[in-house]
Every structure is written in structure tokens, then in C-alpha cells.
N, C-alpha and C positions, 0 to 999 in steps of 0.2 A: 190659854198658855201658848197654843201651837199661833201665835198671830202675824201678821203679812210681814213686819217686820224679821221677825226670826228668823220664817221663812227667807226670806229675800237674804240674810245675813248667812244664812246656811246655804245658802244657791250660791253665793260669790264667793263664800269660803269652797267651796265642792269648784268651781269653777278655776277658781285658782290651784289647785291642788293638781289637778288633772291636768291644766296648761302645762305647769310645772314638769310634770309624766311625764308629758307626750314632748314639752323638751327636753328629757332626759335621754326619749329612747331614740331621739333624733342625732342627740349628740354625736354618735361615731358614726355620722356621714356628714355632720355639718360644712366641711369641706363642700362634698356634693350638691350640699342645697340652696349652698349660698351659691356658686355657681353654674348651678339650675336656674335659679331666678336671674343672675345678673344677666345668662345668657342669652334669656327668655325675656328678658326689658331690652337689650341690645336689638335681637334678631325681630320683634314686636311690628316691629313698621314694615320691614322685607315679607312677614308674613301678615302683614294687612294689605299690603301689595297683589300679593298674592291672592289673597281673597278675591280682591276685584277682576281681577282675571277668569276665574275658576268659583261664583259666588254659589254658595249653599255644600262645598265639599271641602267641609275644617280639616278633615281627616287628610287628604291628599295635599293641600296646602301647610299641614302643619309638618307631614313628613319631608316635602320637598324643600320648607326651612332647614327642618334637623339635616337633610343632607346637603345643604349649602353650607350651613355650621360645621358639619365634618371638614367637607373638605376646605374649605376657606380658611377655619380655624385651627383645628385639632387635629388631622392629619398633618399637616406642616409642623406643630411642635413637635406631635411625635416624631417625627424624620429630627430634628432635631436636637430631642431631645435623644436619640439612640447614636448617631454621630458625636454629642455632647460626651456622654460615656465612654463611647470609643478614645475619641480626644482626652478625656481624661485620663483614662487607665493608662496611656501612651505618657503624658508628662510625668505620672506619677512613675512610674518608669524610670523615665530618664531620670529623674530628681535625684530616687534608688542608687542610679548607675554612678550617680554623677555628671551625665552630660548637660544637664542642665547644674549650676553650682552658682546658688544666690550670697552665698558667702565671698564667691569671687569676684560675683557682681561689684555687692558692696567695696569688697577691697579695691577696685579697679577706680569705682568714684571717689573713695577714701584718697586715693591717689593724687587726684585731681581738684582734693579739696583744699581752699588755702589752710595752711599752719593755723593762722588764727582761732577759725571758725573751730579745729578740731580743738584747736585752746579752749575756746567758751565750752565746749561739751567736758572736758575735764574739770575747769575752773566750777560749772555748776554743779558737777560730783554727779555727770548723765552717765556714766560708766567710760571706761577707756577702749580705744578701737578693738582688741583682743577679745575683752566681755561682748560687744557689738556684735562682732564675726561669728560667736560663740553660741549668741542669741539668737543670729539669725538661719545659723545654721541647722540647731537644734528644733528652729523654726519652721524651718522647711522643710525638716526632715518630721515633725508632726501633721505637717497641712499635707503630704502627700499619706501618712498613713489617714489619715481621717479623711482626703479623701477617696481612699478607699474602703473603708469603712462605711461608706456612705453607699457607694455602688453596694456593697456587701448587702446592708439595709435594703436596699432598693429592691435587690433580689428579690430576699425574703420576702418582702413585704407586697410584692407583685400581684398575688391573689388578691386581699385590699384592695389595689389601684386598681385592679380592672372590677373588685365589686362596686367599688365608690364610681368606679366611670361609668359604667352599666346605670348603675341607678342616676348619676346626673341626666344622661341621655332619655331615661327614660322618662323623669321629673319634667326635664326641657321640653321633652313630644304633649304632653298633659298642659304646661304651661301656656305654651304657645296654642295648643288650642280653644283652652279654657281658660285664658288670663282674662279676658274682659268679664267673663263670671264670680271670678273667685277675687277680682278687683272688688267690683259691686258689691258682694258679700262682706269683703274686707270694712270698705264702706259704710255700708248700712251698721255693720255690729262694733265698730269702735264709738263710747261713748264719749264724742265730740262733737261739735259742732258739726254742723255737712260742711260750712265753706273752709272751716278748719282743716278739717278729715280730707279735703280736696285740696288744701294748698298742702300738707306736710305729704301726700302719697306723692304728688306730683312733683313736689321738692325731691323724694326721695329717688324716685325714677329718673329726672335729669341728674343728680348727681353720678349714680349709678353708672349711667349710659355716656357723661361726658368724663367722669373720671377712666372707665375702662378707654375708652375709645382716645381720651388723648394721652395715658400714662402709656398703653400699648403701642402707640404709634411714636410717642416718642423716643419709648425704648427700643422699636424696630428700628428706627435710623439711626440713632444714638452706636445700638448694637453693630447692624449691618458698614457704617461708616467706619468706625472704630475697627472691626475687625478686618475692614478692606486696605486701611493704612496700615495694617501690623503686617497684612499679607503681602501687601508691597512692600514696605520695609525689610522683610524679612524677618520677624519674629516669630518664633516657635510657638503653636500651640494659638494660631490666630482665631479658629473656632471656639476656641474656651474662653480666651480671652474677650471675644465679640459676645460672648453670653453671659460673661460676669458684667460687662461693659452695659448692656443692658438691661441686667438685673439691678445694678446697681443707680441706675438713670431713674429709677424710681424714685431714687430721690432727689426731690431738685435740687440745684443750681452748683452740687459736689460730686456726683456720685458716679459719671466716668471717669473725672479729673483723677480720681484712686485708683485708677488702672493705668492709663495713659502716660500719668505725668510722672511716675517713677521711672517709664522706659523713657521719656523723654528725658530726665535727667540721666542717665544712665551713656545714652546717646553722647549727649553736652560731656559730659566725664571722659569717656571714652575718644573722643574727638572726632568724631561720628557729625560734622555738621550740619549735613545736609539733609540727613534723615531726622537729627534731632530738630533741622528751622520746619520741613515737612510734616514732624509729627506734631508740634508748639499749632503751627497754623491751622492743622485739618482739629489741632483739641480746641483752640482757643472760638478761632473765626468757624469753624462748620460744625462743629459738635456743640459745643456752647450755641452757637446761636439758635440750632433746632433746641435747644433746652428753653433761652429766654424769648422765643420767638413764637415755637408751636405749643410749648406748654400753656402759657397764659392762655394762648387764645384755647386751645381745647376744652382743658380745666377751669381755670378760675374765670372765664367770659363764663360760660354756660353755668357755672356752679354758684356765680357772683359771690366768691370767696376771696379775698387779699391772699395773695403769695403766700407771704409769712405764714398762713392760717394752714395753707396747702400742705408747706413745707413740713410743720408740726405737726400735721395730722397723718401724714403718711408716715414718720418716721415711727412716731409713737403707735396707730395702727399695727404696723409692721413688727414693731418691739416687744405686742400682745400677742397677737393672732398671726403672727407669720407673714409668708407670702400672703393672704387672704387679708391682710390687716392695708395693702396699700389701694386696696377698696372700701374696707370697714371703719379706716380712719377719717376718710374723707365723708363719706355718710353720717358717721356720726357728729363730727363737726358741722356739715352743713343744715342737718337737726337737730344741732343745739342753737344754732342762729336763727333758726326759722322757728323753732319753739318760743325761745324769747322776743322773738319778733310780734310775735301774735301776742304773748303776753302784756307787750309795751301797747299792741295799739289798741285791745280790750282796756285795757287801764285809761288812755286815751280818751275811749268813748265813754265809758263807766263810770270812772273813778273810783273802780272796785278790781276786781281778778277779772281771769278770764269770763268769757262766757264756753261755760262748758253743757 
């Protein structure tokens, strides 16, 4: 009764069960460990660098990554991200007081819009300027409590963020020491092929390392850019603005134009020319172009994924899994193509499935 078969059917059922566990109790850091790993595929080569310098001491080479990653990395958001706060509670503020009045905004372009155009918005039954003002005011007066609300959260939730940091950093010290270990391992126990096994880890790693490295850099100038022309221009709240600016550049080829191109109309309304042809050209010709310029080449050269694929996979990513998802999208699209990739060229060779 007891025969190898059973056996082995009871080992994989017992093995599945337990993976399952151990992602269960993983789950309230997954934040942490997904960005353990990606930080620990990113920083990989500065600490084989390192090695060579300093060979036979993993220990002293893996710490003096992790503190290049502090400071390089995560000390600068944090500065940012607590000035972020600041600048926030400050708009939400004035929104409060009134000094800031998006209702007025509108009214102001409203002003300057032809007759017609406010025609077609009635004639399509899009509501009348009144409900507009109404809606947007109401608007505003929401997006400032929630963003407060949000700070509120943050608070709270503070103990969290620094248990989930803690353990990133500490996952990342293990990682980088022990990643060519726990690769190998990886390796050896996935039932796949070896050259398989070796094309999808190493897919998975260049995605990885070229999605963070060009989605970040694009949003650093994206960001930094954008928030340097509102500061010249004069617009309030140019560090919130420069970090939604860059939040939103996550998504290609729209997603500063959502910030920018309202104040640029706004500008044009107002008769504001100079700063609205200044803000049109640093959106059009220098923001735009670090989008269709340096993204391709970061992202889709290194990941050999079509735009289109990029664009839908980060947004959808994102749409799942949050912030965390304009990494996860693009990983998992580029192991869905390289999955079927293998698949097609087993069949090829075959005329059957894979070789597994």
C-alpha cells in the first residue's frame, strides 16, 4: 500500500501546503521583500565589485553595499519624503483657508473659454458651469481632507514602516551576501530544465534591475524638471507638485502631462503668456522627451519588451499591487514572453511541449 508513488504524491502535496504557509506568513512584509530582492539584484554588481577589492570578506563587503544603498538611496527619499509632508499639510491648508481656490481657477479659464465650446459642454448634457464650480470645489475641498487623512495614516502606522524597513535592510545584508548561494539553490530545486531555469532567472533579474533603474531615473528628472519650472514660474506647492510629477511619470508617455498641462492651461486662460509658452515647452520638448527618449532605452532595450507591453504592464501592475506593482507588472509580463518563448521553441525542436 505504502508504494513510491503515494509516497512521492504525499511529499508534493506536504510540499505544497507548507510553501503556501510560509507565503502566508510572509505576506505582511511582502512590501519588504519584494524590495529586498529588487534592491539586492540592483546593488549585486557594486557588491561583486566590492568583493574584488576586499576578496574572502563577504561580511565587510556586503555591509559597505548596504551602506551605499542608505545613503545613495533611502536616506534622500526619506529627506523627501518628510519635506513631502510638510509641503503637504501646508497646501492642504491653504486649500482650508481658501488661498489656494481651484474653483476660481476654473472660473478664471471658464472666462476665457470661447462661448461655443461651453455650448458643446451643455448641448452634450456634461453639466452647466455652476454644477462644474460645484464639483470642483467640493473636489477640493475632499482631496485636501484625504490628504490629510493620509498623513494621519502614516502616523499611525509609523511603527509598521520602520518594522518593514528594518527587516528590508536586513533581508538586503543576507541577500547580497548570500545571493549567488541561494541563486544556485534556487536553480538546482526548480523542476525545469537547467537551460530553462537559467534563461527565466536571468530574464527575471535584467527586468528587475532595468525596470527599477530606468522607471527611477526617469521619474527623477521627470520630477526634479517639473518641479524646477513651477518654482520658476511661481507656482505654489512646487515640491508636491515635483513629486506627484514623478509619481505619476511611472506611467509612460501621460503621466506628468496630468500635472503640468492643467497649470499650462490655466496660464493660456489667464493670459499669463510667457510662463504658459515656458511651461508648454519645458512639458512638451524636455519632459516628454526624457520620457520617449530615456525610457525606451532603459526599460524596453534591456527588457526587449514593445512600449505598448511596458505601458500596460505598469499601469495594470500598479492597479494590483500599488506602488510595488510598477515593478511587478513589468516582471510579470516579461515572464509571460519568455515563458512562451521557450514554449514555442520546444515545440520547434519536438513537435511536442516543453522539455521539462
Amino acid at each position: 500500500m505504502n508504494s513510491p508513488q503515494l509516497q512521492r504524491g504525499v511529499f508534493l502535496a506536504l510540499l505544497a501546503v507548507v510553501t503556501a504557509a510560509f507565503i502566508w506568513v510572509l505576506l505582511p512584509f511582502f512590501g519588504a521583500v519584494m524590495w529586498g530582492v529588487a534592491l539586492a539584484i540592483l546593488f549585486t554588481p557594486l557588491y561583486k565589485r566590492l568583493m574584488k577589492k576586499m576578496p574572502g570578506r563577504k561580511n565587510i563587503a556586503a555591509l559597505a553595499t548596504l551602506t551605499i544603498c542608505l545613503v545613495v538611496v533611502i536616506l534622500p527619499l526619506a529627506m523627501v519624503g518628510v519635506s513631502l509632508v510638510q509641503e503637504a499639510a501646508l497646501i492642504t491648508q491653504k486649500i482650508r483657508t481658501g488661498q489656494i481656490d481651484f474653483a476660481n481657477y476654473f472660473q478664471q479659464i471658464l472666462a476665457a473659454t470661447p462661448r461655443w465650446v461651453v455650448g458643446l459642454f451643455e448641448r452634450f448634457n456634461l453639466g452647466d458651469t455652476a454644477s462644474w464650480q460645484k464639483r470642483i470645489s467640493e473636489g477640493a475641498a475632499q482631496g485636501g481632507q484625504v490628504v490629510a487623512n493620509q498623513a494621519l495614516t502614516i502616523g499611525q502606522n509609523t511603527f509598521d514602516f520602520v518594522v518593514s524597513f528594518f527587516v528590508m535592510l536586513y533581508l538586503l545584508y543576507f541577500l547580497l551576501r548570500d545571493g549567488a548561494t541561494l541563486s544556485k539553490t534556487v536553480r538546482d530545486a526548480l523542476p525545469l530544465a537547467k537551460p530553462h531555469t537559467h534563461y527565466l532567472l536571468n530574464k527575471f533579474t535584467t527586468v528587475v534591475r532595468a525596470t527599477i533603474k530606468g522607471n527611477v531615473a526617469v521619474a527623477i528628472a521627470q520630477g526634479t524638471i517639473g518641479g524646477l519650472a513651477f518654482w520658476f514660474l511661481g507656482v505654489q506647492g512646487a515640491l508636491l507638485w515635483a513629486v506627484l510629477m514623478a509619481f505619476l511619470s511611472l506611467l509612460p508617455a501621460v503621466g506628468a502631462a496630468l500635472i503640468w498641462g492643467p497649470v499650462a492651461i490655466y496660464f493660456l486662460a489667464t493670459s499669463h503668456w510667457w510662463q504658459a509658452g515656458v511651461l508648454i515647452f519645458v512639458g512638451v520638448f524636455v519632459i516628454g522627451l526624457v520620457d520617449n527618449i530615456l525610457r525606451p532605452l532603459l526599460v524596453g532595450k534591456e527588457t526587449q519588451m514593445p512600449d505598448y507591453l511596458v505601458l500596460m504592464s505598469t499601469i495594470g501592475g500598479m492597479a494590483i499591487f500599488g506602488i510595488n506593482g510598477f515593478v511587478l507588472g513589468p516582471v510579470i509580463a516579461a515572464l509571460f514572453m519568455a515563458v512562451w518563448d521557450l514554449f514555442a521553441i520546444s515545440n520547434e525542436k519536438d513537435g511536442g511541449g516543453p522539455e521539462i
